[in-house]
N, C-alpha and C positions, 0 to 999 in steps of 0.2 A: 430545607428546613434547618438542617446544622448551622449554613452561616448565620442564617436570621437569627438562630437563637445567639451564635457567637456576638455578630455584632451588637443583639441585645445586652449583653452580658460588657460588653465594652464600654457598651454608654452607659450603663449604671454605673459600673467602675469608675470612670472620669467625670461623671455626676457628680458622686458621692466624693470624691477626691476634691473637685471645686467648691463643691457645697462645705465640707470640711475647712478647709484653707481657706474660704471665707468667712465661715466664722468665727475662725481663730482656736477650732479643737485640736487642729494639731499639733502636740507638743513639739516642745523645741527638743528632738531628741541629738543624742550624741551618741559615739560608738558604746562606748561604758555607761550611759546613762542621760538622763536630760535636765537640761538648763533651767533655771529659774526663772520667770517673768517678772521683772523688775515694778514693784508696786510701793505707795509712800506711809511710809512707815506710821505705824500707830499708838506707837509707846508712847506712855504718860507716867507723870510720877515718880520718875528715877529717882529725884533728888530726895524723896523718902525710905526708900529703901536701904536696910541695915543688913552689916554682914553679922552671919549668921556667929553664935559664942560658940566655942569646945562645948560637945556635947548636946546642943539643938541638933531636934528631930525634925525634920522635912518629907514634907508625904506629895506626892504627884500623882494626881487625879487628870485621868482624861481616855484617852482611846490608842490606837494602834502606833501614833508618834510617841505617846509614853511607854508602851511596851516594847518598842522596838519593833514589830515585826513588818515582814516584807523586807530588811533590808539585806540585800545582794552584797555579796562578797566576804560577810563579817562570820566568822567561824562560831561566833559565840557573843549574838544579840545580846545575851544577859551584863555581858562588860561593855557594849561596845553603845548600846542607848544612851542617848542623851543625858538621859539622869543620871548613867552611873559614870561618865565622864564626870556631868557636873558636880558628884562625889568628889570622884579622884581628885577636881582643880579645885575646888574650895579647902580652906582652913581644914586642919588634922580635928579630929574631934567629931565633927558633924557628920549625920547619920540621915539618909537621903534614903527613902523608900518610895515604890513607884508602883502604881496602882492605874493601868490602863488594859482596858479591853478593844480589841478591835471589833471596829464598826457603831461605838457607840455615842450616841448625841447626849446633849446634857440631860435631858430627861431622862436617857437610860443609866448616865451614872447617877442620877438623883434616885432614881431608884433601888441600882444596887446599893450604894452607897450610905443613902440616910434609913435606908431600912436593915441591910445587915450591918455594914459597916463595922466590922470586926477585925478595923484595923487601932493600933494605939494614938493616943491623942497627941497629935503634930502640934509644934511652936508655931511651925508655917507650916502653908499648904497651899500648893502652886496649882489650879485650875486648867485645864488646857483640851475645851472641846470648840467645836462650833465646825468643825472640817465636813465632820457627816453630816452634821446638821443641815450644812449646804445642799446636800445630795451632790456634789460636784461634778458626776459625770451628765448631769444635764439629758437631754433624751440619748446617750446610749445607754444607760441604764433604769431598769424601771422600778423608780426612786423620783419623790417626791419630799423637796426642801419640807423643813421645818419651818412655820411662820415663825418670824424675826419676835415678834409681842411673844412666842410661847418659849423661843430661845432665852429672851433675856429674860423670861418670868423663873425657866429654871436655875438658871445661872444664880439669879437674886436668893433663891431659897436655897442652893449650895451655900453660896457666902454665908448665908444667915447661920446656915446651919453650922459651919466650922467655926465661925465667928462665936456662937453662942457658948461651943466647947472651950473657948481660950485659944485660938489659933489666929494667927497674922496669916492675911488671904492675898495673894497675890496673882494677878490674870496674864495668860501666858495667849495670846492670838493665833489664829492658825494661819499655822507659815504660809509662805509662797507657794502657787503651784507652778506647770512646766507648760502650760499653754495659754493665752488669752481668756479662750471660753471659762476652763475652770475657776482662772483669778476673777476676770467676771462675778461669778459664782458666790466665790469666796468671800468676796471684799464688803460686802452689805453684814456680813458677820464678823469679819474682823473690825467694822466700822463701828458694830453693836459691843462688842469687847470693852474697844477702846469706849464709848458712851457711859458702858457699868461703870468703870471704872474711874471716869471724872465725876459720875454721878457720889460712887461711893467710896472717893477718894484712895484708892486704892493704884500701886501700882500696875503696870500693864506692861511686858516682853515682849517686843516684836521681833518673832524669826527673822524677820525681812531684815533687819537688822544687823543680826549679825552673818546671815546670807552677803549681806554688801561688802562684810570684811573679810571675806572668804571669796571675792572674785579669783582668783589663782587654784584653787581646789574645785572649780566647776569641771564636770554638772557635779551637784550637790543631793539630787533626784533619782530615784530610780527612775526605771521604763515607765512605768506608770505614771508620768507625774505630779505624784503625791507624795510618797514616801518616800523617806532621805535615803540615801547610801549611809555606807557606815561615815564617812569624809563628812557628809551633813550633820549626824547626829555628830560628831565629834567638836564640829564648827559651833553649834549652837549650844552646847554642853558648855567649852569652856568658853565662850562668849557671856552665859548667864553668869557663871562665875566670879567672871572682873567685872561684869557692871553690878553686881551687889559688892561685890566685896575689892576695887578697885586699887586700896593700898597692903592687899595682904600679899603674903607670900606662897607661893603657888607648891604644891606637894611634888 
């Protein structure tokens, strides 16, 4: 009876191993963290994009990649997130605040956000959901995407809403992940990103981006392949920096 059950216990194991690595869930891990799946880029609009004057306000809306968290190694998430990089390398003067919760889809920041929103009225204001939106872990986790129609309907009444207050709105895509499956996942929402935003002329950042100019600093990812190391938030921080603000001079 012990072997039967052993050998049962084996071929699930090598099942579930095949079954995996055909579908492409396994990330591409590395010893420090894991690799990015190489996907084409979805930025639009660069060429309207303006750097920001001494003393514009900048607010970042989105989930767990704007607050930082999950990532490994960084002593002190609070300097080491993407936005407050992209702080430090922009122009002296400008004031970069970051407003992400983890785990939340655009409907749950339309919620917090146009209902309390008790944050001060941004020049800009950088958008940056659609990750969870995905549900990315696909059946290992029991999570169920957001429909794409209910994604960009929230997305739309973001805009509307920053827009109505005097704010320049800018869409930020959700980066690369670290296995097939997930980018799989992903890309019907970064596709929907990029779509708002030729709709409503608006520009659009794609991590993928500046992930490509960060080949030498990989993996970029944690374990997880979702969330960046601190090397990722760092890459994509001052990446946004020089493509808005390309001839200034760096702090």
């Amino acid at each position: 009876m012990v072997k039967w059950i052993k050998a049962a216990l084996v071929l699930f194991v090598v099942s579930f191993v095949i079954l995996a690595l055909g579908s492409g869930e396994i990330p591409a891990w590395r010893s420090d963290g894991t690799r990015t799946v190489e996907v084409s880029s979805v930025s639009a609009n660069l060429e309207i994009l303006e750097c920001p004057n001494a003393g514009s306000q900048i607010a970042i809306y989105g989930d767990s990649h704007v607050s930082g968290a999950r990532m490994d190694g960084s002593s002190d998430e609070s300097r080491s997130s993407f936005s407050a990089v992209f702080a430090d390398t922009l122009p002296d003067g400008v004031v970069v605040a970051k407003h992400g919760v983890g785990g939340h889809t655009a409907a749950m920041g339309e919620s917090r956000w146009l209902v309390e929103d008790a944050s001060d009225q941004a020049d800009l204001v950088l958008l940056f959901f659609g990750t969870n939106d995905a549900a990315p872990r696909g059946w290992l986790r029991d999570k169920q995407p957001v429909p794409l129609e209910e994604f960009a309907a929230s997305m739309g009444r973001l805009i509307d809403h920053f827009e109505r207050t005097g704010s320049r709105v800018i869409l930020i895509a959700p980066p690369p992940a670290g296995s097939r499956a997930i980018a799989g996942r992903l890309g019907p929402y970064r596709q929907s990103v990029a779509s708002i935003g030729a709709e409503r002329g608006l520009s659009v950042l794609d991590p993928a981006d500046a992930f490509s100019q960060c080949e030498a600093d990989q993996p970029l990812l944690v374990r997880d392949a979702l969330h960046m190391r601190e090397v990722g938030h760092r890459c994509l921080g001052e990446w946004m920096a020089r493509t808005m603000c390309p001839n200034a001079n760096a702090n």
